[in-house]
N, C-alpha and C positions, 0 to 999 in steps of 0.2 A: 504494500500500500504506500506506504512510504519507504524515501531512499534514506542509507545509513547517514548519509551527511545530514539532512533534514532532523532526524529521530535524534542523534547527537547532540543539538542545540534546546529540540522541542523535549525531551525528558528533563531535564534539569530544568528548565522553565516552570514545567506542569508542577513539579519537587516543589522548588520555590515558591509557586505562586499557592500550593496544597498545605505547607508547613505554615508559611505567614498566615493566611487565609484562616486555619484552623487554629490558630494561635490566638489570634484575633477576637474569633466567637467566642473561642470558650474567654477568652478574660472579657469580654462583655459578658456572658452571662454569670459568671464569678461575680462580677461589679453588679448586675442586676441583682444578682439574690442577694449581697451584702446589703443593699439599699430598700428592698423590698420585706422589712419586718416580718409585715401580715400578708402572707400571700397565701390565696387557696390554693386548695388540695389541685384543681386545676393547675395551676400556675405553678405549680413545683413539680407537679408529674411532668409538665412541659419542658421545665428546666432542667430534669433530671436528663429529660429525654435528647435536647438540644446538647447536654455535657458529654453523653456516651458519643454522639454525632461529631464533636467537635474532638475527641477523643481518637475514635476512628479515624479521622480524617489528618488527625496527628499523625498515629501507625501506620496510614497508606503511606505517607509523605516520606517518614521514617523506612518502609519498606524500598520505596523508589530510590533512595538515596545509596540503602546497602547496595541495589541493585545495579546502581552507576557505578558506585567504587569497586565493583568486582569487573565491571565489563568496562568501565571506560575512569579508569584510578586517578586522571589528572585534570576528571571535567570541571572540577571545583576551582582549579587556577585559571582556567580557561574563564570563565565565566565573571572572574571579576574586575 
């Protein structure tokens, strides 16, 4: 589908944009439920839900990352 030079630039992107991204959520909803005393029983199954999400979305990111440094070890200098 794609060529090796294309997927080379595009996986460490998706990393990056997957790690910040998820990083991001969950310390808003971290700050949301710090601020949210009285929140219902909705509103906290939500947040619970939104954390495991942002969670995963950490671990993808973390997955992609081992998956560069074994197939392409020096895409991290490349990149900055």
């Amino acid at each position: 589908m794609f060529e090796p030079e294309v997927l080379v630039f595009m996986i460490p992107i998706v990393a990056i944009i997957g790690a910040i991204g998820s990083k991001m959520l969950k310390m808003h909803y971290e700050h949301k439920e710090k601020m949210m005393h009285h929140m219902s029983g909705d509103q906290i199954a939500e947040l619970e839900q939104m954390s495991k999400i942002a969670d995963i979305l950490d671990q993808r990111a973390a997955v992609l990352e081992r998956i560069l440094d074994s197939e392409v070890p020096d895409w991290r200098e490349r990149n900055e």
